[in-house]
N, C-alpha and C positions, 0 to 999 in steps of 0.2 A: 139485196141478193134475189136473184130469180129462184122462189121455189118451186118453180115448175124444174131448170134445169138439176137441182137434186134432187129432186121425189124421181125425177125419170132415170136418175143415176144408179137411185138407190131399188129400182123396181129390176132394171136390169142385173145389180148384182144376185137380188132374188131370185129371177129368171133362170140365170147363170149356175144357183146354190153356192153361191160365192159366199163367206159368213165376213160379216162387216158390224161393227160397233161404231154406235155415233156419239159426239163431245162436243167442247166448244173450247176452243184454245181459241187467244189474240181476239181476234175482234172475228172471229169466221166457225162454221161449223164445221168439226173434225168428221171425216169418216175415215176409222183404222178398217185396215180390211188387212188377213193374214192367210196366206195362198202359202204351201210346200216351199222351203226355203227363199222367200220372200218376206216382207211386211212394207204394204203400203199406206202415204197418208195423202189422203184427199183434202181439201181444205176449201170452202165456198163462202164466198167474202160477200159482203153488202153491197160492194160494186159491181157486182159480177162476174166479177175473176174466180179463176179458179187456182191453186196450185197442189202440184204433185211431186211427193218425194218420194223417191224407191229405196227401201235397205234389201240389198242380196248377197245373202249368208255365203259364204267362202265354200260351207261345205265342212271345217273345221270342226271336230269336237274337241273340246277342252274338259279336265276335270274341275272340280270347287275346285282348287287354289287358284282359279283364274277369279273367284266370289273377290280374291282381297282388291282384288284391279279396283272392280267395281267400288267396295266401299271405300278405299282408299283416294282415289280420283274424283270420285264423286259424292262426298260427304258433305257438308255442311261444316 
């Protein structure tokens, strides 16, 4: 992985006041970054790829009984 091209990624979200959290999923380093009805995920691999996933909210609010979705679909 080039860490030149994330430190310059990550200096620009600074720049920006962009608010970004870093991890490490799969073999690459995570950056969540969470923008006004967005969430994105950055991801910077050892080969130096890069990829990007966008989730963009509907807009939809739901109350809790939309909570059973969640544990039900996605329990263990």
């Amino acid at each position: 992985m080039s860490i030149e091209k994330l430190i310059r990624f990550l200096e620009e979200l600074e720049d920006k006041k962009i608010h970004f959290t870093l991890g490490k999923i799969r073999d690459s380093v995570l950056v969540e970054i969470a923008v006004p009805g967005e969430r994105w995920e950055v991801e910077f691999f050892a080969d130096d790829h890069m990829e990007v996933e966008r989730f963009i909210s509907t807009g939809e609010i739901r109350d809790e009984s939309e909570l059973e979705i969640l544990f039900r679909d996605f329990s263990d």
